[in-house]
KOLMI-763150 format. One record per residue (C-alpha): residue in one letter; x, y, z; chain; residue number from 1. Coordinates in steps of 0.5 Angstrom, whole numbers. Layout:
<lumlos>
["A",[X,Y,Z],"A",NUM],
...
</lumlos>
This chain:
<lumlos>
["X",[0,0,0],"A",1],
["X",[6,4,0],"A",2],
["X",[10,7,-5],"A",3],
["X",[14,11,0],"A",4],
["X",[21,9,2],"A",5],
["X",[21,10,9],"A",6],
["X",[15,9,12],"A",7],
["X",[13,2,14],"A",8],
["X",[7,1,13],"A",9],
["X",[3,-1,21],"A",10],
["X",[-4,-3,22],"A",11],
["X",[-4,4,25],"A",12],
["X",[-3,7,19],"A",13],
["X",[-6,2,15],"A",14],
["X",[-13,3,19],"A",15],
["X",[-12,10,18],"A",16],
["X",[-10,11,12],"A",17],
["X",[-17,6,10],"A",18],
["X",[-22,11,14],"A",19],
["X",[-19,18,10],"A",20],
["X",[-20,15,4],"A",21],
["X",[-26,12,5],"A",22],
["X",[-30,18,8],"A",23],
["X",[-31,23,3],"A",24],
["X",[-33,29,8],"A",25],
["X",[-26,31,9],"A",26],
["X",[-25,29,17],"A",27],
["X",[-22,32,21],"A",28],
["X",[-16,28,27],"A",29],
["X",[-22,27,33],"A",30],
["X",[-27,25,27],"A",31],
["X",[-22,20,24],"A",32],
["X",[-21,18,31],"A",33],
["X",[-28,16,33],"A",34],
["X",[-27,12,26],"A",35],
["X",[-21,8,27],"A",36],
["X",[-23,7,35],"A",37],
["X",[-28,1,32],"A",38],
["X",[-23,-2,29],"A",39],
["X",[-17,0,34],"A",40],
["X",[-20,1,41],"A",41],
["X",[-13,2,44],"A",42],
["X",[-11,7,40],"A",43],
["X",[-10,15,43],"A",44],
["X",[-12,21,39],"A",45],
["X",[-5,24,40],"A",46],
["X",[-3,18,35],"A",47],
["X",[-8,19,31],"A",48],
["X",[-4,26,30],"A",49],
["X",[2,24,29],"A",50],
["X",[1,17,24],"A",51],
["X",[-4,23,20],"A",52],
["X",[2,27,20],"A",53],
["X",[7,23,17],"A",54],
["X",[1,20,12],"A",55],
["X",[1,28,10],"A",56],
["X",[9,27,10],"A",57],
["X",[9,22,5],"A",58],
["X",[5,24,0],"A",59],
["X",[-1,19,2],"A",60],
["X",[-6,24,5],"A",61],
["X",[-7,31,4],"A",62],
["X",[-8,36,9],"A",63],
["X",[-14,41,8],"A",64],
["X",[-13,48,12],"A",65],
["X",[-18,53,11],"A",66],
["X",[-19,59,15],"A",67],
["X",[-24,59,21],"A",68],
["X",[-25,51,22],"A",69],
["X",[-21,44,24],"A",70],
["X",[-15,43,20],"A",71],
["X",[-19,37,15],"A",72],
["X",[-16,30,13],"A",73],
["X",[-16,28,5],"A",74],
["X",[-16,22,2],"A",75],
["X",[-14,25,-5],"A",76],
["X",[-8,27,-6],"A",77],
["X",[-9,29,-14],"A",78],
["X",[-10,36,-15],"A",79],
["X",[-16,38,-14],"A",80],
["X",[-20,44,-10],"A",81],
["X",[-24,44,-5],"A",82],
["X",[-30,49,-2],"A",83],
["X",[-33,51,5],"A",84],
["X",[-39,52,8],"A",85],
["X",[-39,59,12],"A",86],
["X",[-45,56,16],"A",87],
["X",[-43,49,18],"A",88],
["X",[-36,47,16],"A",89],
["X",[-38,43,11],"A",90],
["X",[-32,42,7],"A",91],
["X",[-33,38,0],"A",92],
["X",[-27,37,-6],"A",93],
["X",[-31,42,-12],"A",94],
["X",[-31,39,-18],"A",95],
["X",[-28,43,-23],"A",96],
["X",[-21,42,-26],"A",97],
["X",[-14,46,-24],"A",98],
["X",[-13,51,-29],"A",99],
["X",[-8,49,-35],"A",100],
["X",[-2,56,-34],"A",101],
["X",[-4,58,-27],"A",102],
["X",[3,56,-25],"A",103],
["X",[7,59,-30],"A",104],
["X",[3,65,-30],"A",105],
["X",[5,67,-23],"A",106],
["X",[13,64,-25],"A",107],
["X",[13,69,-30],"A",108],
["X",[10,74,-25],"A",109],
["X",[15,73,-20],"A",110],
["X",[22,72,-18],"A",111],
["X",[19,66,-14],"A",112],
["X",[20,59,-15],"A",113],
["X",[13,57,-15],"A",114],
["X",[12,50,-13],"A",115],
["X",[4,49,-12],"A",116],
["X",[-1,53,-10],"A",117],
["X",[-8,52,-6],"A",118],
["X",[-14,56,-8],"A",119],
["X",[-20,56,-2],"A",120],
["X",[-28,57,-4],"A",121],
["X",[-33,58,1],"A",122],
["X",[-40,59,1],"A",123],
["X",[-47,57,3],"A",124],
["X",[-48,49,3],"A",125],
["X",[-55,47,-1],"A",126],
["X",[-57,44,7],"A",127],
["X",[-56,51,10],"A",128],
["X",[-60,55,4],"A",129],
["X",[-65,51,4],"A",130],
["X",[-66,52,12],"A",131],
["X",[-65,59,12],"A",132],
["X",[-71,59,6],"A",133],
["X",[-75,55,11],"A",134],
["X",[-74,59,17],"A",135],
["X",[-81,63,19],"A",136],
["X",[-80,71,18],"A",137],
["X",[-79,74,26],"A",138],
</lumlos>
């Protein structure tokens, strides 16, 4: 399961990295514990931090930080982009595709040495627009 020289594939990693990629609500470390918690009942949430931590470092897991809310845990690491409901947290992967040239754009632009970037949307979720459409005038 893992490409990465270095990383030894434990249960603890294996579980984890199993229950990030099957959840597709991009969870946060006290989210994913309850998850693995099942499966490993002896598991602390401090290792569930730094087993995420070092799945982030070896590229199997991607983390997600969004101003205002809990860091969150990706399954996929393929460029993608995400969104953020400013009412409830929510945090979906946005399915539109990263823009061809973005990057040379802004090598062109600076003297800097691009080497990613990340690009956050939020908004109101269908759930949260349609409870306020449903709540009664005051």
């Amino acid at each position: 399961m893992s490409s990465q020289p270095g990383l030894r594939m434990t249960q603890q990693h294996r579980v984890i990295l199993e229950e990030v990629r099957t959840a597709d609500s991009h969870p946060a470390a006290d989210e994913l514990y309850e998850r693995v918690r099942s499966r490993l009942p002896r598991l602390s949430l401090g290792t569930v931090y730094r087993n995420l931590e070092l799945l982030c470092q070896q590229g199997l897991v991607q983390k997600i930080e969004l101003a205002g809310s809990q860091r969150r845990f990706d399954g996929n690491v393929q460029a993608h982009y995400h969104i953020r409901c400013v009412r409830c947290g929510l945090v979906e992967d946005l399915p539109i595709q990263p823009p061809d040239g973005l990057e040379d754009a802004a090598r062109a632009a600076t003297d800097y040495e691009v080497t990613g970037h990340r690009l956050k949307f939020f908004g109101i979720c269908p759930e949260c627009k349609h409870e306020a459409h449903r709540e009664p005038p005051r």
